[in-house]
N, C-alpha and C positions, 0 to 999 in steps of 0.2 A: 683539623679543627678550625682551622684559620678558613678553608671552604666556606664551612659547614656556617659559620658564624656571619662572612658573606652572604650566602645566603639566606638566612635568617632576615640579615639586616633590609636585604632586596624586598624582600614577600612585606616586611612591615614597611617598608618607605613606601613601595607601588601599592599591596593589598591583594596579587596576585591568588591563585592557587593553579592546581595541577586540572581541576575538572575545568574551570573558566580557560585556562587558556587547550584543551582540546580540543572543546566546544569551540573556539575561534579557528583553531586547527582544521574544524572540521567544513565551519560556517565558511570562509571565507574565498576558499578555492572551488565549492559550491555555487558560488556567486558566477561564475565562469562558464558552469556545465550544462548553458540552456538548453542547448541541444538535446541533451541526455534527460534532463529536467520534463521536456517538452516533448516527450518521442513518444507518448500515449495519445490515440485517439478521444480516447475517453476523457479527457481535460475541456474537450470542445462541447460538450452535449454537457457537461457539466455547468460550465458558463449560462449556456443556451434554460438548461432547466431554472439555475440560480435568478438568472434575468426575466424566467417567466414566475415566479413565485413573488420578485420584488415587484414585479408591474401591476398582478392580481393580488397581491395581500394573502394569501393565499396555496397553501400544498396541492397538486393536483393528485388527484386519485383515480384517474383515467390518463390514459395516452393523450397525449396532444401533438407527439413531435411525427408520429411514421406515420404514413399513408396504408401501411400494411395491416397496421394495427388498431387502426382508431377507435375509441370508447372502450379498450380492453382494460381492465384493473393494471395502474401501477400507482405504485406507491415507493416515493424515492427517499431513502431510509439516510440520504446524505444531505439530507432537505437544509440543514445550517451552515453545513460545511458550505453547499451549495451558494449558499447567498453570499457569504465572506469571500468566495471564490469569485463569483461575479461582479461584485462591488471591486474587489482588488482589481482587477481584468478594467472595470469600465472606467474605471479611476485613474491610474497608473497602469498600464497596459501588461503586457508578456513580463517585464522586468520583476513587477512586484509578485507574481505569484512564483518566480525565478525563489524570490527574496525568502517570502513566505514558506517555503519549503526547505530552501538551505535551513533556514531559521529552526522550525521546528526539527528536524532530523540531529542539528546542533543540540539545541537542547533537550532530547530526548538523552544522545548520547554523554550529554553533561551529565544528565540527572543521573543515568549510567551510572558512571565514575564515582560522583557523589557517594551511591547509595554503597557501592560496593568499599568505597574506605570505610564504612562501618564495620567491616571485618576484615578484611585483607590490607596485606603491606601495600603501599603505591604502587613500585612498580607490577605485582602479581595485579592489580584492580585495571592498573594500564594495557597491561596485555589483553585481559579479559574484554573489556573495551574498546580495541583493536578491533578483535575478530570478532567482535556483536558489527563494529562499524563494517567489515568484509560483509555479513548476511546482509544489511539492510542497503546497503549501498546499489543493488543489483535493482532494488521494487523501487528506488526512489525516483519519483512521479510528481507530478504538479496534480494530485489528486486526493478526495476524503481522507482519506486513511493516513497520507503522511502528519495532517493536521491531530492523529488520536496518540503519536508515540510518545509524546509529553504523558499523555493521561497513562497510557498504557503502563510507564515506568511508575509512575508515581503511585498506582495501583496497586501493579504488581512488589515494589519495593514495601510500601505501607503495611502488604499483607504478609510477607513472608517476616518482616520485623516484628510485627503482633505475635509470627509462630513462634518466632526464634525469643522470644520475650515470656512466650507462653498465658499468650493474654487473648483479646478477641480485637477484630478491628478495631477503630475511631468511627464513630458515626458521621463524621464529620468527611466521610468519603464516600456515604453515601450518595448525596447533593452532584459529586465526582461523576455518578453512573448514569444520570440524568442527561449533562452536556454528550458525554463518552455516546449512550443512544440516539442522540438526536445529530454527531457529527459523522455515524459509518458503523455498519453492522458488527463490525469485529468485537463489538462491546459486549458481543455473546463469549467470545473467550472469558474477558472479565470475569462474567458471573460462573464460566465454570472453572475457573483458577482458584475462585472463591471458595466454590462448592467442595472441589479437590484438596484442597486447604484446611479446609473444614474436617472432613474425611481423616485425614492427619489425626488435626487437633482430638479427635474421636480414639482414633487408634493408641495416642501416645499418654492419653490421661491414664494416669497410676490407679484411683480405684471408682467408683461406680460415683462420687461425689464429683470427680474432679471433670467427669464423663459427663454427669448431668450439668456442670458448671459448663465445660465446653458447646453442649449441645445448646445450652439458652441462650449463651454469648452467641455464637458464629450462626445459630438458628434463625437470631434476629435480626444478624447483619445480613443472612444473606435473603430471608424476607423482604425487609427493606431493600434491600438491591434490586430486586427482580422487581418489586412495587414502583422504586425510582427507574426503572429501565422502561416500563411502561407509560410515562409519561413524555411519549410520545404524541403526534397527529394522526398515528393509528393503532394506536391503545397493544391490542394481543396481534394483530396482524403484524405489528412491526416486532414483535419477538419472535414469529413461527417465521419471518422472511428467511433470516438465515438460514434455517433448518431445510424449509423448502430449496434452497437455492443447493445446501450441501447434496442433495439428492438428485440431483441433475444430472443426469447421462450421458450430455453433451460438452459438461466442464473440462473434458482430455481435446477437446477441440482450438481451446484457446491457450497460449502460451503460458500466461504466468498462470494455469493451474495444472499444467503438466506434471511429471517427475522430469528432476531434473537430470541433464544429458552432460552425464559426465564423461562422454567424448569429446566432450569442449570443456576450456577450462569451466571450471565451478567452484567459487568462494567456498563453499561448501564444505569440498571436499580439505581445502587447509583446515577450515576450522575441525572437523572431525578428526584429521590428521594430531591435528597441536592436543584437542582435548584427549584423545587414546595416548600420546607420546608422554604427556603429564600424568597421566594418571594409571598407566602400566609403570613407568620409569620410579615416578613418587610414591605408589603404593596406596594411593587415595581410599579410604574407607568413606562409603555415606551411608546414611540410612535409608534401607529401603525405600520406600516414601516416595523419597528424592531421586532415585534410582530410577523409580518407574514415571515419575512427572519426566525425566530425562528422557525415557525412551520414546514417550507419550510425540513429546516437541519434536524427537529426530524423525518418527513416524510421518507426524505431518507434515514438514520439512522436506521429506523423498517424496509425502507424496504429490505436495503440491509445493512446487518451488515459490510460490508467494508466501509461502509461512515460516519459510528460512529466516525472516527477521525476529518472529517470535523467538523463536530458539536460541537467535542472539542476544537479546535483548532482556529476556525475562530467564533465561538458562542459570548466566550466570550468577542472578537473585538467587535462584535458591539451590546454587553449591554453596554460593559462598559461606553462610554461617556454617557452615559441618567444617568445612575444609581452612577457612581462617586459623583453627590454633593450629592443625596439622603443617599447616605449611612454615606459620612463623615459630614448630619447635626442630623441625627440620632444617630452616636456613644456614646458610653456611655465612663467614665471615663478612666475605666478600658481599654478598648480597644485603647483611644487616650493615653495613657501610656505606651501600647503595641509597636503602631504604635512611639510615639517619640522613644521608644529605638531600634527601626529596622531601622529610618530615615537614619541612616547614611549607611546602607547597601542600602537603596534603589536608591543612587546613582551611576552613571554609575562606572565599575572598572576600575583603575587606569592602568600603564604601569606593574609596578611590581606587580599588580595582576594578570595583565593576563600571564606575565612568572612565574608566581609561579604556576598559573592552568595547564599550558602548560607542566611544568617539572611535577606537578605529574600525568598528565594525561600521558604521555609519560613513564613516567616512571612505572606505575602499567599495561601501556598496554602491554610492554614490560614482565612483571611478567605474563599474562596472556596470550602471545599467545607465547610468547617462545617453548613452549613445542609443539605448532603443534597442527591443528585439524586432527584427523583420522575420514574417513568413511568410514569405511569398510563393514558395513550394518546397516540400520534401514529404517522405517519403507517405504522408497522414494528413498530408497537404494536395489535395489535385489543386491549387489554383488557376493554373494555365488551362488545366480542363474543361471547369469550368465558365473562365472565361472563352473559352470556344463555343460551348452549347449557349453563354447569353447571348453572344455572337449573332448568332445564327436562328434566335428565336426558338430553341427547343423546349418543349413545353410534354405534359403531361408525366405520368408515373416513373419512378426510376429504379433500375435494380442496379444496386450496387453493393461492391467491394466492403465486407465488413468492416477495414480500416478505415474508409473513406464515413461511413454514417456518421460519426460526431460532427467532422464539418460539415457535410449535408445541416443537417440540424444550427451547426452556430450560423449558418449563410443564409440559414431560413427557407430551404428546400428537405420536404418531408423522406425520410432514406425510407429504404424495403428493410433494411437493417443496420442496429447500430452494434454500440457495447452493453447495453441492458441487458438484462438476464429476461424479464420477462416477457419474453418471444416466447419461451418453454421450445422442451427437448424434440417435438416433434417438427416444428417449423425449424429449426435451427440444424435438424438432423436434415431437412428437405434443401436447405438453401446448401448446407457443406458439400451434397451429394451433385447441384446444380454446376456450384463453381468447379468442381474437379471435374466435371462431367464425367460422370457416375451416372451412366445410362440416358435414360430420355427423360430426368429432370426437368433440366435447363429452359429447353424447349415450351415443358408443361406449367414450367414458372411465369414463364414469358408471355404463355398465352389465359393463365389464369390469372393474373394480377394487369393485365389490356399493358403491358409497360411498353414505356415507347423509346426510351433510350435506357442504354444501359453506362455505368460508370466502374470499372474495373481496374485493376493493379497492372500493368503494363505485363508480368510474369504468369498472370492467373491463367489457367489452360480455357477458361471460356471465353476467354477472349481469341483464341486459335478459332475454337469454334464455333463462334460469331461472326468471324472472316470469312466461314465456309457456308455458313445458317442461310438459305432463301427468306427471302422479304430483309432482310438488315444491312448496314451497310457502314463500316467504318467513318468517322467523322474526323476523330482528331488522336491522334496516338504521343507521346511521348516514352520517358525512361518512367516516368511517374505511373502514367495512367494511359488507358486507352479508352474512346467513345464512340459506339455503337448507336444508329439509330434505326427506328425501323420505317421502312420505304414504303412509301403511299401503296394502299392498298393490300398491304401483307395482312394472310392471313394469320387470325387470332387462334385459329384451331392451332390442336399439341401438332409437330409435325416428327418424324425419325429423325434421332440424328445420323450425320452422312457416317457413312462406314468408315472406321476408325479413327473416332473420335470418343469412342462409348470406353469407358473405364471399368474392369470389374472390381 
């Protein structure tokens, strides 16, 4: 008791609780992980787009950045993220968008916790939170989408409290789906979380009253939603983007849309591990409903290892109300013992706990980006490469290394390809087929786009046979990258490639 009273007395003198200091838990050794932070190519075209929308006033709706592609329709759905990404970048350099992403992921994971003491004891809300932070920690990017997981929580928690309340959203979250559209496409989950939600509410109403009650409530929010989703800079086009994009044929080509390869480790598999070991052991009963929203997340979760954060993040929302009294009439002694000396953290934190989070969060951020990040190369970085071809004066079209296109674009040289999706499946199926050398692509790339140097991964097999290719001729190689140029007078015709080099 004498604990328990201490502690009491701590949380009221500081102001503390259990989500604020996770969330510091989480922020501040984040602070640290630029590397990891920074290891997407797509951070740099991001920049690049961001700084051309703040120069012209203005969204573009054509290409501006490839040589491959110019005047083709794009339309970049991360258009605000964009700009707060640029301004961060041109402002305060690498560090702040370091900052910027710990940041949000933190409070994402706060909001987390929070939401989840609404039903659950602390420690059961802490675990759940744990392994949400395992899925998300794998995607976390200096990119759109880390900036939507604040929204995403706050969303998805608001909605499943409206079910578990058996009311209809707040309108007032509306205005919510507005920012959520205009900061990264995944705001299509949003409206169909809502939709599914909805669905529920439909299913669980008692009789034809309580049915037409439901259907006018969640009919209108979800109205509204999709009306606020469109207020966008490209009105219906930015709602069918996603849709277009999930139907791409080519999305098994890039990493985080793979399934994930669980012959390497995979967060993953813990979290499905702990949720089956809870809930064969405990006996867990839900409602179907929730069952199948569960199966829904773990589907897309295998099938694309970038939606493993969904499933962390928003999973636990909606066990938790079913499973909160089951668990706290099962506890054993030992655990409600647990749970009274954490009660007093599990309450919201105080005024002077959140300036005391504030000053050392500020303060170690301060200790950690002081010094400045340097890129001077790695592995989403040719800069040595580059400086070879300014070198040397190489000029005209480039094909290059998918990784490489984002800095192409931040350094102000137009790529054959970056990380945008709107190449489409056929160009993107032609370039995969070139760099593996998959027959006499490469060759036909090389001589239908007139390119005169090429820019490659140091491991990629066209570069082997580039070394062997007539008319080209090696410039500059490191562990990074290799540079190929082609030699006065090569012809532009497709030529064979040499006997065994060809891939079936």
């Amino acid at each position: 008791m004498a604990d328990i009273a201490t502690s009491a007395y701590r949380r009221k003198s500081l102001g503390l609780s259990l989500p604020l200091i996770f969330g510091l838990a989480v922020y501040l050794p984040l602070l640290f992980a630029a590397r990891a932070v920074l290891s997407d190519p797509d951070t740099y075209w991001h920049i690049a787009v961001g700084r051309w929308i703040i120069a012209h006033g203005q969204v573009p709706h054509v290409d501006v950045f490839s040589f491959s592609m110019p005047g083709a329709p794009f339309t970049p759905p991360e258009w605000l993220a964009e700009i707060g990404i640029a301004w961060l970048y041109d402002h305060y350099g690498w560090g702040a968008l370091v900052a910027a992403t710990a940041l949000s992921v933190a409070a994402a994971l706060t909001m987390l916790l929070r939401a989840l003491l609404r039903s659950l004891m602390p420690a059961q809300a802490l675990i759940a939170t744990v392994l949400a932070t395992l899925l998300v920690l794998p995607h976390l990017l200096a990119r759109p989408h880390v900036l939507t997981l604040p929204i995403l929580v706050w969303w998805a928690s608001e909605l499943v409290a409206a079910r578990s309340e058996d009311r209809t959203p707040p309108l007032w979250l509306v205005p919510l789906m507005t920012l959520w559209a205009n900061l990264h496409s995944s705001y299509i989950f949003g409206l169909g979380l809502a939709a599914l939600l909805a669905g529920e509410a439909l299913l669980a109403a008692q009789d034809w009253g309580a049915r037409r009650g439901a259907l006018r409530g969640w009919g209108l929010f979800m109205l509204l939603s999709v009306g606020a989703a469109l207020i966008t800079p490209f009105g219906l086009d930015g709602l069918l983007l996603p849709i277009d994009l999930a139907r791409m044929s080519t999305l098994g080509l890039i990493n985080e849309w793979q399934s994930p390869n669980f012959q390497q480790f995979q967060p993953l598999e813990v979290w499905i591990m702990a949720i089956l070991l809870a809930a064969l052991s405990g006996g867990w009963r839900l409602p179907s409903t929730r069952v199948l929203l569960m199966l829904l997340l773990l589907h897309m979760a295998l099938r694309h290892g970038r939606y493993a954060e969904l499933l962390g993040l928003v999973g636990p929302l909606l066990l938790a109300p079913a499973l909160g009294p089951q668990l706290a009439r099962r506890a054993g002694q030992q655990v409600l013992l647990l749970e009274r000396a954490m009660a007093a953290l599990a309450k919201p934190a105080g005024p002077l706990g959140f300036a005391l989070a504030g000053a050392m969060a500020l303060g170690l951020s301060a200790v950690a980006l002081c010094g400045g990040i340097a890129r001077d190369g790695d592995a989403i970085t040719p800069a040595a490469a580059l400086a070879a071809v300014a070198e040397h004066h190489i000029e005209g079209p480039v094909f290059n290394d998918y990784a490489f296109g984002g800095y192409l674009i931040f350094a102000g040289i137009k790529p054959f390809i970056d990380g945008r999706y709107f190449y489409g499946d056929a160009f993107i199926k032609r370039y995969a087929e070139a760099v593996s050398v998959a027959g006499d692509e490469l060759p036909r790339l090389l001589a239908e786009y007139h390119i005169a140097w090429t820019l490659l991964g140091a491991k990629t097999p066209a570069v082997v046979l580039l070394d062997h290719l007539p008319g080209w001729r090696r410039l500059y190689a490191d562990d990074i990258a290799a540079v190929h140029v082609r030699t006065d007078g090569a012809s532009l015709c497709p030529v064979s490639v040499p006997m065994g080099f060809a891939r079936s």
